[in-house]
C-alpha positions in Angstrom: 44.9 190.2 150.7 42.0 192.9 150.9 42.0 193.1 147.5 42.3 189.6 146.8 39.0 189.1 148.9 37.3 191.4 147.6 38.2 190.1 143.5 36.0 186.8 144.9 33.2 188.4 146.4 33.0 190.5 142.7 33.6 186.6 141.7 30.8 185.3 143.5 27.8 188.4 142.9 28.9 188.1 139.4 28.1 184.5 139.3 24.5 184.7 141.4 23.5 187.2 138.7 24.6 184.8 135.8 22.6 182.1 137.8 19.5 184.9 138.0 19.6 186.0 134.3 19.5 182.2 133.3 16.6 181.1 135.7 15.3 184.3 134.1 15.5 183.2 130.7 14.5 179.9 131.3 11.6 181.7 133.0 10.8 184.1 129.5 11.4 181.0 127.6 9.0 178.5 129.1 6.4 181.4 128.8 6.9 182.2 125.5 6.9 178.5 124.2 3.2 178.2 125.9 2.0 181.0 124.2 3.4 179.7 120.8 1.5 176.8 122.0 -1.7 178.4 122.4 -1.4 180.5 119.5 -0.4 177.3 117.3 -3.5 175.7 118.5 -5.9 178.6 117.7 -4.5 178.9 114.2 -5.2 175.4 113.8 -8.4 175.2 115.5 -9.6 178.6 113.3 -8.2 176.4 110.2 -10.1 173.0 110.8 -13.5 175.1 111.4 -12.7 177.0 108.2 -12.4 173.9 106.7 -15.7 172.0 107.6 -17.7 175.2 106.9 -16.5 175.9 103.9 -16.1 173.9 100.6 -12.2 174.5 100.4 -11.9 170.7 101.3 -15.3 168.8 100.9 -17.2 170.7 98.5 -20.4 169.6 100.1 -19.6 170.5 104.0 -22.0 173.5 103.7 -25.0 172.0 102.2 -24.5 169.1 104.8 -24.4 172.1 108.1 -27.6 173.4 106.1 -29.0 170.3 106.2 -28.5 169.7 109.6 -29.4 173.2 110.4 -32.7 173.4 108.5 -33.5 169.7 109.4 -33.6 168.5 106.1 -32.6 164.5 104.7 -28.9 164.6 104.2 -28.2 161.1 102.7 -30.0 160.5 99.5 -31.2 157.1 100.6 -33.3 159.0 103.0 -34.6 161.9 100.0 -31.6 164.2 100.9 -28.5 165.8 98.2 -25.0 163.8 99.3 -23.6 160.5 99.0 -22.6 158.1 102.1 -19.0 159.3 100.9 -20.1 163.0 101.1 -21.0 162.9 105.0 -17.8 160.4 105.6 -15.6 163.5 104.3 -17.4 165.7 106.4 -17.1 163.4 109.5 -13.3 162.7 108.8 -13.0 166.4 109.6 -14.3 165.5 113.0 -11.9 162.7 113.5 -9.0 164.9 112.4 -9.9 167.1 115.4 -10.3 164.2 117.7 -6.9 163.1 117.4 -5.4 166.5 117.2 -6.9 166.9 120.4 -6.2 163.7 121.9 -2.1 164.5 120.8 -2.5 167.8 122.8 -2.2 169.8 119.3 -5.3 171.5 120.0 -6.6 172.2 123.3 -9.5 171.1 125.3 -10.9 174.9 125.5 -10.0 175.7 121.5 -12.3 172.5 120.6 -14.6 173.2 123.1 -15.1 176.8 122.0 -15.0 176.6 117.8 -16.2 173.0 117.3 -18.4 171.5 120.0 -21.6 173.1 118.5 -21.0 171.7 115.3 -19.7 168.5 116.5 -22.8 167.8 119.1 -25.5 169.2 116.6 -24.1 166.8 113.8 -23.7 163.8 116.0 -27.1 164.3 117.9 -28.8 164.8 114.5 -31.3 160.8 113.9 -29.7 160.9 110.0 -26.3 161.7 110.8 -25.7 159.3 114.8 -27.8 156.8 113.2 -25.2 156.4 110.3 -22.3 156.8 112.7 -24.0 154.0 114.8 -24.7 151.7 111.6 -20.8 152.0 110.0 -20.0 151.2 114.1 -21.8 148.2 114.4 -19.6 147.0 111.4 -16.4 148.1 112.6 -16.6 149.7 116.2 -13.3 151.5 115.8 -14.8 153.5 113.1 -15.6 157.2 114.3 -14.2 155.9 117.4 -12.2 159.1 117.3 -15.1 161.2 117.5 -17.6 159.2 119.7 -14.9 159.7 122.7 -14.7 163.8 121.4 -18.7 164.1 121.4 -18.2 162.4 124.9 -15.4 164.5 126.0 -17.5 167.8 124.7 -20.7 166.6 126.3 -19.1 166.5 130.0 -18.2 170.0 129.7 -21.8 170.8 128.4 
């Protein structure tokens, strides 16, 4: 009987460390999926500002940053080098961001920390809001996407 007994204490220790080692791994697990997170949303977030910098997308993103930069015309309606289209590809990027964001794809911090500058310069530029505010008098939905970014990056200002 002794040895009977003590087979279902063996049982029963055996079975609290299986119970352990899964909470444990469940534990790792969770961990490890946030940091793939994270790290998922830096990639992406290093991607999109390599992207609007550069001219692997929009050939004209950096004369339009230099143009906002040095304060110079952007549109050539108003004397400056792009199109209406050229400055639409460079906001999309914006909007991209916006509802990567808004899906929880990139975090709060990672836009905050590569894009708000950008993003707040552009939108705060006269050229640049004042088109934003012209297409949204047509259509309000358009750029709605990054309206409620600039918004969500200005209350952290």
């Amino acid at each position: 009987m002794k040895s009977t007994q003590k087979w279902i204490n063996f049982e029963r220790i055996i079975t609290i460390i299986q119970v352990i080692l899964l909470l444990g791994g469940f534990i790792v697990g969770y961990l490890e999926l946030n940091n793939l997170t994270e790290t998922t949303s830096g990639e992406l977030s290093l991607q999109l500002f390599e992207d609007i910098s550069s001219d692997r997308v929009f050939k004209n993103n950096p004369g339009i940053i230099n143009a906002l930069i040095s304060e110079e015309p952007i549109l050539q309606k108003n004397g400056g080098r792009y199109s209406e289209d050229d400055l639409n590809n460079y906001l999309a990027l914006f909007n991209w961001i916006a509802a990567a964001n808004e899906s929880g794809v990139l975090s709060d911090d990672m836009v905050y920390n590569l894009h708000s500058d950008l993003l707040l310069n552009s939108y705060e530029n006269p050229e640049v809001g004042g088109y934003i505010k012209q297409i949204r008098d047509i259509n309000p939905d358009y750029y709605s996407a990054l309206v409620g970014l600039v918004k969500k990056m200005e209350a952290r200002e």
